[in-house]
C-alpha positions as CSV (number, residue, x, y, z in Angstrom):
1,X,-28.5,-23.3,-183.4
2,X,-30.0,-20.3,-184.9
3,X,-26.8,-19.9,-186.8
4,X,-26.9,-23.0,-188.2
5,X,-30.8,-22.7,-189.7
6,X,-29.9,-19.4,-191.2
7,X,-26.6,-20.9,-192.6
8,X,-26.3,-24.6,-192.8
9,X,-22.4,-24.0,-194.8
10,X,-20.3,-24.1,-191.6
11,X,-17.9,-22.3,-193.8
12,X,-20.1,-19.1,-193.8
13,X,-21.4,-19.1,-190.9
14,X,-20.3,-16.2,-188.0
15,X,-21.3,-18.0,-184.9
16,X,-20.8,-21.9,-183.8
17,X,-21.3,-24.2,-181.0
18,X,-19.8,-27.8,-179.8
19,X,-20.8,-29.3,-176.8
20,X,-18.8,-31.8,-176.9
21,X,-15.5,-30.2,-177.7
22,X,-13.3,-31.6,-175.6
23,X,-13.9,-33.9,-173.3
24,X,-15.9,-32.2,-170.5
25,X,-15.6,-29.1,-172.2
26,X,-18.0,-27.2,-175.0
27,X,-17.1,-24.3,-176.7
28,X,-18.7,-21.4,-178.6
29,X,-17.1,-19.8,-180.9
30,X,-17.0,-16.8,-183.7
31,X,-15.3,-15.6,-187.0
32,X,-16.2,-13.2,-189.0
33,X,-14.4,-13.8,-192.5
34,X,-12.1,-10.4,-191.8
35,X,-9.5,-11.9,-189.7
36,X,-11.3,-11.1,-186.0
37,X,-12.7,-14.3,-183.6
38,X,-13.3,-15.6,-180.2
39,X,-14.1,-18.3,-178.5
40,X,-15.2,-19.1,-175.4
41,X,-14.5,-22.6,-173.6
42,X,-16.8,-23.9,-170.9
43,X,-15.8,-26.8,-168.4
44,X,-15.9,-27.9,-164.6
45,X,-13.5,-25.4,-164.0
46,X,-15.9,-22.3,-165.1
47,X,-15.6,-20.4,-168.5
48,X,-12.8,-19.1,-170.2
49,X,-12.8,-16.6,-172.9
50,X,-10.5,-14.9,-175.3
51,X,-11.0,-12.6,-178.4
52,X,-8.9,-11.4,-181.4
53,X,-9.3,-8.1,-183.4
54,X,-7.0,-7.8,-185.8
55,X,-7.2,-4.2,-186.3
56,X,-6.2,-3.6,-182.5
57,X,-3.1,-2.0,-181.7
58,X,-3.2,-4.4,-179.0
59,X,-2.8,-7.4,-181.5
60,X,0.3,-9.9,-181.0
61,X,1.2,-8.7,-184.4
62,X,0.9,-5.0,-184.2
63,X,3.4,-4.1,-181.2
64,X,6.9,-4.7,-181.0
65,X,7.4,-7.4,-178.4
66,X,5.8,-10.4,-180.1
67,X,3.0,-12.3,-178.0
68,X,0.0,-10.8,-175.9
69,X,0.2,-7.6,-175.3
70,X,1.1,-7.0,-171.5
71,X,-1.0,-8.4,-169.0
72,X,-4.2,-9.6,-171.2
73,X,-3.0,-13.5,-170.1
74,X,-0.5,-12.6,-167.6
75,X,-2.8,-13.8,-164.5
76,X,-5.2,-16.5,-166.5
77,X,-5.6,-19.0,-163.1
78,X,-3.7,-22.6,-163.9
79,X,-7.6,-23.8,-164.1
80,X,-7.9,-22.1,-167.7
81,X,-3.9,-22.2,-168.6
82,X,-3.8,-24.9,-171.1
83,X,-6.7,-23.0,-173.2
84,X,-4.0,-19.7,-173.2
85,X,-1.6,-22.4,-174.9
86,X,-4.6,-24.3,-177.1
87,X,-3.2,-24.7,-180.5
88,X,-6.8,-23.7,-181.7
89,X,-6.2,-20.4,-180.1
90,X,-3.0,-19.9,-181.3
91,X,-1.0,-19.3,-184.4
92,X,1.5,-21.6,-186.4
93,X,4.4,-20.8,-183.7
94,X,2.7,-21.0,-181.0
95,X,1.5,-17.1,-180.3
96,X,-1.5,-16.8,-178.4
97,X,-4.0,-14.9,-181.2
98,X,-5.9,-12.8,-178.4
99,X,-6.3,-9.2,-178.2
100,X,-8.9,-9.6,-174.8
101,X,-9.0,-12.1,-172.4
102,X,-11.5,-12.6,-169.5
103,X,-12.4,-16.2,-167.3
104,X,-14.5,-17.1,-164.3
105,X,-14.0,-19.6,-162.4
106,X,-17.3,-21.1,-160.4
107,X,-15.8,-19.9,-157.3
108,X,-16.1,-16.4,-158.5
109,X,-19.0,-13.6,-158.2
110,X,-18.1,-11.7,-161.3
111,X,-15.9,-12.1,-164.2
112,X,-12.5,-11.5,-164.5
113,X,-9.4,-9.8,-166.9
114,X,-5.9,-9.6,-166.4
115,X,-4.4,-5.5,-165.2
116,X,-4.1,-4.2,-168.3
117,X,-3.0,-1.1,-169.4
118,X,-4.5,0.0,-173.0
119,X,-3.1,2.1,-175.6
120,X,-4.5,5.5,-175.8
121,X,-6.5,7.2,-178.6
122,X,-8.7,3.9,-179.1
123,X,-12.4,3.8,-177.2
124,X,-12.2,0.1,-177.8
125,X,-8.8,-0.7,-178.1
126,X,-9.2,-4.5,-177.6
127,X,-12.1,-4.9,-179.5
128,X,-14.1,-6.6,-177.0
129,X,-16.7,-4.1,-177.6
130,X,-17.6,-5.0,-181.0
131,X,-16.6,-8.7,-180.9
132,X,-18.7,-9.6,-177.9
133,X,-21.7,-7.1,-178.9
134,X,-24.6,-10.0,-179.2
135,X,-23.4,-12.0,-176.4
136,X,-24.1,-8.8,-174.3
137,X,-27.6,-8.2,-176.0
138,X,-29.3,-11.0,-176.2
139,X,-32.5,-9.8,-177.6
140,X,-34.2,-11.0,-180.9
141,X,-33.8,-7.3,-182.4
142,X,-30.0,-7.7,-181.9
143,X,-29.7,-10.7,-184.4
144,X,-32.5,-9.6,-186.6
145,X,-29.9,-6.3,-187.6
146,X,-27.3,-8.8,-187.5
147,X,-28.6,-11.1,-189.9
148,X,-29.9,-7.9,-192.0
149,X,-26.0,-7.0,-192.2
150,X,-23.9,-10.4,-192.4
151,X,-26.0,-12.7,-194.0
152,X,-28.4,-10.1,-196.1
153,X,-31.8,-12.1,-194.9
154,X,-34.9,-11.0,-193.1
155,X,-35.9,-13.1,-190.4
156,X,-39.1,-13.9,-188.8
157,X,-39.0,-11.7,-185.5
158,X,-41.0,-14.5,-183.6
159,X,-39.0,-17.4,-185.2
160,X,-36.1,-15.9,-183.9
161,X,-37.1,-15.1,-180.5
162,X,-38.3,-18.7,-180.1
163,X,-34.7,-20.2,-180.5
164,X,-33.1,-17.5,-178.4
165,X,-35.6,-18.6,-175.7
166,X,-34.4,-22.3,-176.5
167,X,-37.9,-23.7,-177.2
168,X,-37.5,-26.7,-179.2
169,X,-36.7,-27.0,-183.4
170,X,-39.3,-27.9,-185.2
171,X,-39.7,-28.6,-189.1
172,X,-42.0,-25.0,-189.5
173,X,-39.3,-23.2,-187.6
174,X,-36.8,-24.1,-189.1
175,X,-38.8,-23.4,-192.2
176,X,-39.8,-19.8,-191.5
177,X,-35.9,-19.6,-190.0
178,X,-34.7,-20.6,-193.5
179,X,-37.3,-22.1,-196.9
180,X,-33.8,-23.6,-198.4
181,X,-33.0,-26.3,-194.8
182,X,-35.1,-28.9,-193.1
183,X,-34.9,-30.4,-190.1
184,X,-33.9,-33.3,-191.3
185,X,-30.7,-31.3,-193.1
186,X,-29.9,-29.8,-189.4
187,X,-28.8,-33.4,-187.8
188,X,-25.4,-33.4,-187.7
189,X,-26.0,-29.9,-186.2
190,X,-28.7,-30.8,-184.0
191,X,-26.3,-33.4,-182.5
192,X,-23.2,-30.8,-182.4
193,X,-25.2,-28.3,-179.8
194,X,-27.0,-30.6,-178.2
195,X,-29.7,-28.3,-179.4
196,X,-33.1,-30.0,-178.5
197,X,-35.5,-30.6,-181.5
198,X,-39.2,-32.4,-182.3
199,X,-39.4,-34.3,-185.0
200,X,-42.3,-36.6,-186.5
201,X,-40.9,-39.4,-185.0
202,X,-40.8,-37.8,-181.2
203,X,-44.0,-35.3,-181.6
């Protein structure tokens, strides 16, 4: 929701969010403009994530057997096998566009990734590092640099720390978020994530 305040143009924006996806099933998801991505699919079965960078060695298109590389979706469970094969996910003949892959089912204490064995001379080599760097800090400062760097704004530290912690959107949130929205401009959104909001009507 925070992505969608500080850019309302789907187009440009690097994070999104549908909770109703699929039947069942939401998914979040990211693009940066340069060719890398991931989404990440959540249903009764647990979560299911994959990632593509596109400068990894490890990419479909940058070794010589064409597809994943070794062992990346080699042992996704059947619970999470029709997202490995999700046209979304794949390219125009069918090649799952993943670099790193990782699931957990809600049986499961921990998360989980195929056995796979990376190239050498790369200290991220699938790129989960960097493509799944604010999902692993969570904290205000985190997206306030982002922001500083992909969309060239300064943010409101407090503002931002209010939708991280999921309080409600208001109309002088949403404000301080972004001068150029409303919350009335945020609907379609609003309704997207299932992003909880008070508005004149509700207050």
């Amino acid at each position: 929701m925070l992505e969608s305040v500080v850019s309302p143009d789907w187009e440009s924006r690097y994070h999104s969010f549908n909770s109703t996806w699929a039947p069942g099933q939401q998914m979040a998801s990211m693009r940066d403009g340069s060719g890398n991505e991931w989404s990440a699919v959540f249903s009764a079965a647990g979560a299911y994530v994959r990632g593509f960078d596109h400068e990894s060695p490890m990419s479909p298109y940058g070794h010589d057997n064409a597809g994943a590389w070794p062992g990346v979706l080699d042992t996704v469970p059947e619970a999470f096998r029709e997202f490995v094969e999700e046209p979304a996910f794949c390219d125009e003949d069918g090649i799952p566009v993943v670099t790193v892959c990782l699931w957990r089912t809600v049986c499961d204490d921990g998360w989980r990734t195929g056995a796979v064995e990376f190239p050498e001379g790369r200290s991220d080599p699938d790129g989960a590092d960097r493509l799944f760097e604010l999902l692993v800090d969570r904290s205000p400062d985190a997206y306030l640099h982002f922001a500083q760097d992909y969309y060239e704004t300064s943010l409101d530290r407090s503002a931002v720390a209010a939708v991280l912690s999921r309080q409600p959107l208001t109309a002088a949130l949403v404000t301080t978020l972004n001068p150029e929205t409303s919350l009335a401009d945020l609907a379609a959104d609003l309704a997207e994530t299932g992003y909880a909001a008070i508005t004149q009507s509700n207050s």
